[in-house]
RODOSE-279911 format. One line per field, with one value per residue (C-alpha): z, y, x; residue number from 1. Coordinates in steps of 0.02 Angstrom, whole numbers. Layout:
<atoms>
up	Z;...
north	Y;...
east	X;...
k	NUM;...
</atoms>
This chain:
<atoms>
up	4090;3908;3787;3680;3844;3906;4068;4134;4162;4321;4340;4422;4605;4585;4752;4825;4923;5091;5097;5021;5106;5053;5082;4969;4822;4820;4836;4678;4587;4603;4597;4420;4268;4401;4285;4449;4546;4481;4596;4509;4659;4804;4932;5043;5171;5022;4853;4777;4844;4807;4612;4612;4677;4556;4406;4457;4460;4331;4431;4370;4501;4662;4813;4931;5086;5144;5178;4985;4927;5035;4942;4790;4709;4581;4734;4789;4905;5019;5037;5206;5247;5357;5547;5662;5764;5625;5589;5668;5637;5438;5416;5533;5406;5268;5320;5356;5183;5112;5035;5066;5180;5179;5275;5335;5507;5625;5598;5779;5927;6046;6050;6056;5950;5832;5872;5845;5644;5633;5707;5587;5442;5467;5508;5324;5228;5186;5206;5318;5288;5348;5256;5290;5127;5144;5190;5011;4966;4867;4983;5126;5054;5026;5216;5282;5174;5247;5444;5398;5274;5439;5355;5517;5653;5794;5813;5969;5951;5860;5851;5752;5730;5629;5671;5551;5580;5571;5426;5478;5658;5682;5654;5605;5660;5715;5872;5899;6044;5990;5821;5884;5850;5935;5858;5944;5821;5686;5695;5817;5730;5583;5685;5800;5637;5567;5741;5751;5568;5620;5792;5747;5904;6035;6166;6358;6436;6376;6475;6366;6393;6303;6293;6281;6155;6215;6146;6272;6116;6129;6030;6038;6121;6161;6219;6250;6229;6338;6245;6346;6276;6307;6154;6164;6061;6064;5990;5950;5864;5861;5752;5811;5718;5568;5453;5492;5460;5496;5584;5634;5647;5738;5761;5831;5660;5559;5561;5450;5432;5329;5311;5274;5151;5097;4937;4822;4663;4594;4571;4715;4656;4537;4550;4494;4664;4776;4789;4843;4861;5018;5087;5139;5165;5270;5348;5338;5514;5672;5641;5617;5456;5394;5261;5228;5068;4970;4937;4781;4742;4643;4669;4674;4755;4922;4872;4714;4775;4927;4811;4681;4834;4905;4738;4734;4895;4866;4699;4772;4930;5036;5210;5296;5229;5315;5460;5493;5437;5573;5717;5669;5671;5832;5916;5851;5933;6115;6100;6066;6181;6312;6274;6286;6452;6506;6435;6534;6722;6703;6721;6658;6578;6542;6385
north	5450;5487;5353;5388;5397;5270;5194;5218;5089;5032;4955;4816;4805;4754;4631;4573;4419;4447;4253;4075;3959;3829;3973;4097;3959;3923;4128;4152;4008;4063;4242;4213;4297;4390;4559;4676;4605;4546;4453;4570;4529;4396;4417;4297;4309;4182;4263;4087;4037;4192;4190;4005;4040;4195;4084;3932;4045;4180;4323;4466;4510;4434;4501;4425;4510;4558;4759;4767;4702;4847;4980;4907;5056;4922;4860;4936;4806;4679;4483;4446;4233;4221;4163;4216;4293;4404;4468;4631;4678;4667;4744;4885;4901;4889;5017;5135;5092;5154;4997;4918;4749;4612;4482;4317;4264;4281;4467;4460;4394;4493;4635;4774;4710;4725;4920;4951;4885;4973;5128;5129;5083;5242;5361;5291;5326;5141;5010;4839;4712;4549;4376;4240;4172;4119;4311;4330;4186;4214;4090;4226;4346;4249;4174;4367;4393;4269;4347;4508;4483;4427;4274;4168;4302;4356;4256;4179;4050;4001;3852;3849;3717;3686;3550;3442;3305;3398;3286;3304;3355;3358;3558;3606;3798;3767;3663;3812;3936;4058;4075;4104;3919;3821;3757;3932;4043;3915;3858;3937;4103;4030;3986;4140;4265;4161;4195;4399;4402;4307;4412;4571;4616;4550;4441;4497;4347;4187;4027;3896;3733;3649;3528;3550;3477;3425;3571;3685;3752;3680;3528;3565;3708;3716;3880;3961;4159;4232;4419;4541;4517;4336;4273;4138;4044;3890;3871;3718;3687;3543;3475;3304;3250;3232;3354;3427;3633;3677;3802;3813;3988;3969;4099;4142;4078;3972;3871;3894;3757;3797;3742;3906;3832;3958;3881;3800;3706;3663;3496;3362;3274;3287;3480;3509;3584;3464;3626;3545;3601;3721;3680;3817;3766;3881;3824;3921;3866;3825;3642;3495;3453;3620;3559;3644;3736;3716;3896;3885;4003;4067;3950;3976;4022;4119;4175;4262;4316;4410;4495;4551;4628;4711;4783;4863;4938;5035;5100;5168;5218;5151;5172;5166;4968;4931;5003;4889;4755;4832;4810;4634;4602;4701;4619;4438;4494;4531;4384;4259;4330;4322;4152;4083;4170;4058;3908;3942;3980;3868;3995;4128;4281;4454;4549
east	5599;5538;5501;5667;5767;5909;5937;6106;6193;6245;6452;6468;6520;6683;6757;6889;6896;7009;7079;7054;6971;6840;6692;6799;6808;6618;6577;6698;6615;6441;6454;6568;6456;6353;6319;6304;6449;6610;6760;6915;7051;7090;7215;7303;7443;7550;7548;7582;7392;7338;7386;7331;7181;7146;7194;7063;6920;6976;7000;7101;7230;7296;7375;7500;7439;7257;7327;7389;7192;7128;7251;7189;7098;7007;6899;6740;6677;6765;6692;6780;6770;6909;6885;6746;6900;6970;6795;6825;6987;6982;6795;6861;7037;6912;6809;6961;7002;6853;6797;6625;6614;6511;6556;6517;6433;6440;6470;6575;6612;6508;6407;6571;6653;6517;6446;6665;6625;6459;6551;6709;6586;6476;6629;6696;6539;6532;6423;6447;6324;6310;6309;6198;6154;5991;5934;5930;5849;5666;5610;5668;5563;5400;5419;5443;5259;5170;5234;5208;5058;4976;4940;4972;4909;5002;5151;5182;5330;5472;5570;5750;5878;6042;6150;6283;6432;6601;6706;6862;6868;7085;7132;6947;6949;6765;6840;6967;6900;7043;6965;6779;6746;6604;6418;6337;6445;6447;6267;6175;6181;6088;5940;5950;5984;5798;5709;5764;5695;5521;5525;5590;5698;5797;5743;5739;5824;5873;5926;6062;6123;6275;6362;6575;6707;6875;6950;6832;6716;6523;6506;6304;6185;5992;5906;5744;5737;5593;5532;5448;5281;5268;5326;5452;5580;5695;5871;5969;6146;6249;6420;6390;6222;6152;6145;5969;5915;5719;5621;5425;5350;5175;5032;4875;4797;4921;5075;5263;5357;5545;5721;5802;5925;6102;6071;5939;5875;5725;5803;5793;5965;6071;6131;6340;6356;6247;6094;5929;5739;5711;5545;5423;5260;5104;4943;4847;4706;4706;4645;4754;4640;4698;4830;4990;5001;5199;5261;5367;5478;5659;5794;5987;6139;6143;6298;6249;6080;6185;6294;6181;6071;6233;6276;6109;6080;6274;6217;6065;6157;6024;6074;5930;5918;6089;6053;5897;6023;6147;6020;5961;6162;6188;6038;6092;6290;6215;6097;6233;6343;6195;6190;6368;6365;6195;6272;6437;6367;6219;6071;5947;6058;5956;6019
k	1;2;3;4;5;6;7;8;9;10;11;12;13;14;15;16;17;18;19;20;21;22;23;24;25;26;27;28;29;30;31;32;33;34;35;36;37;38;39;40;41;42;43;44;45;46;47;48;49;50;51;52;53;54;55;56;57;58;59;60;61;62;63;64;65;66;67;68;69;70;71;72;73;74;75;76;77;78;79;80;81;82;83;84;85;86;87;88;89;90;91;92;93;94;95;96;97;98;99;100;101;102;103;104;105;106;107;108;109;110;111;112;113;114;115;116;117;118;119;120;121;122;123;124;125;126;127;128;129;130;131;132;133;134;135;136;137;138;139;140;141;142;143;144;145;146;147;148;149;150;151;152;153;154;155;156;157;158;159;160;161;162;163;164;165;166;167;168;169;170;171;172;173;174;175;176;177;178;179;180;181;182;183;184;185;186;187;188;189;190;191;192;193;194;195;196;197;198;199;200;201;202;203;204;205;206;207;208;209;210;211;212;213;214;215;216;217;218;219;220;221;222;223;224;225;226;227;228;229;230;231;232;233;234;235;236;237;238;239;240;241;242;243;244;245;246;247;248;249;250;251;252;253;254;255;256;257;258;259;260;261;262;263;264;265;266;267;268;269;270;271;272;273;274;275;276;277;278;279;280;281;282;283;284;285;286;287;288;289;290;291;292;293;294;295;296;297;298;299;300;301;302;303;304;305;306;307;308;309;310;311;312;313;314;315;316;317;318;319;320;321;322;323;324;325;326;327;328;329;330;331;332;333;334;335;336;337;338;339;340;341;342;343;344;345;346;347;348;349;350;351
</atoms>
């Protein structure tokens, strides 16, 4: 570009959100006064919470069903939050509609239901991406350095966990197993999603033990996944503990110890939306006297971070990026399905 030259400017990705639930309110908050994405419509199956919901966070234009938001020529790229078991059926209208998805985890409910959304995305020309928040996170970024950097050696283990208390148990869809609910899909994908990052494929086998809710959804899950080069992992997920979120990345020469947070702040209390510090820390030795050394890093909201890297990858029509996103997702969908299945018959389960 010459000196006297301009940079064109980009438009924003304009979204629609496909229903309003508590995930939809806190995406529209923090992605408001985003300059490369902008929430323009919402859609519910009642216009009357629809148009509420558009006038509490300022959005333009609402819809009173989730097919007229995909008709809606105004919207480029779809946010999809509704439940794990309506994944698959709106990303695949989506697609069909020619509008961009990104939606929230777990991407499916097993492994063809997934390659069906992949499948409809690619035949569409648009692209389906995946949304754990913390993917996007700086602190994401600097952690995948330090693995890749070789800054830790040959990695040999990781360890993942997520686990919370569910507030209000009575009609929570994460006790439903019609709507994909259980701590596995709710969880358990966090912690899986971190070790296909660290690991970089699938695991061969896996062996899972749970334990069940009432409802017949698993209250809690631990795993180990067995690769075919020796390398091993360990999975646990729980909605009946204390809020706790941490994994430990070792290596032939150093250690990673994280929390993987969806969202973050630089301060430790305090924040308008209850954001706190995500620790990363890296030691860098084999020795216990080796101290860790804090990473610091960008702080902020999954959320935002997600859609402003969503918005650029579609501009620059970068398909080769989602499809290395499509075969973490696809990896992570036969992996957890692989593991339900262990947890169910009580024993070893090969992917």
């Amino acid at each position: 570009m010459s000196a006297g030259a301009q940079a064109a400017v980009t438009p924003a990705l304009r979204i629609g959100i496909l229903g309003c639930a508590n995930i939809a309110r806190q995406f529209a908050r923090d992605v408001s006064g985003c300059p490369d994405a902008n929430v323009v419509a919402v859609a519910s199956r009642s216009a009357d919470t629809a148009e509420a919901f558009a006038r509490a966070h300022g959005i333009g234009r609402s819809h009173g069903s989730y097919e007229a938001l995909l008709l809606d020529p105004a919207v480029d790229v779809v946010y999809l939050p509704l439940p794990n078991s309506l994944h698959a059926e709106w990303a695949i209208k989506a697609a069909e509609a020619g509008k961009h998805v990104l939606c929230e985890k777990p991407l499916a409910l097993g492994l063809a239901q997934a390659q069906m959304m992949f499948s409809a995305a690619r035949q569409n020309g648009v692209m389906l991406l995946e949304a754990f928040p913390y993917y996007f996170q700086p602190q994401t970024g600097a952690m995948l350095e330090l693995v890749h950097g070789g800054q830790i050696g040959r990695i040999s283990s990781v360890q993942a966990s997520f686990g919370f208390t569910l507030s209000k148990p009575i009609g929570n869809i994460r006790l439903s197993p019609s709507l994909g609910g259980g701590a596995l899909l709710d969880a358990g994908c966090y912690a899986l999603s971190l070790i296909r990052l660290v690991m970089g494929d699938a695991p061969q086998k896996v062996r899972a033990d749970a334990v069940w809710a009432d409802s017949g959804v698993d209250i809690s899950l631990m795993a180990t996944l067995f690769y075919a080069d020796g390398r091993r992992a360990q999975l646990s997920c729980a909605m009946d503990t204390a809020n706790h979120r941490r994994a430990t990345i070792v290596g032939s020469d150093g250690t990673i110890e994280t929390e993987y947070l969806n969202h973050t702040s630089e301060q430790s209390g305090g924040h308008a939306y209850g954001y706190l510090p995500s620790q990363l820390s890296v030691r860098r030795g084999i020795a216990n006297t080796t101290p860790f050394e804090d990473v610091i890093t960008g702080t902020g909201s999954g959320f935002r971070f997600a859609a402003e890297a969503f918005a650029r990858v579609i501009h620059a029509r970068d398909f080769a990026a989602i499809e290395r996103a499509a075969q973490a997702s696809l990896d992570n969908a036969a992996t957890l399905e692989a593991l339900a299945q262990s947890a169910r018959l009580g024993h070893t389960v090969t992917l």
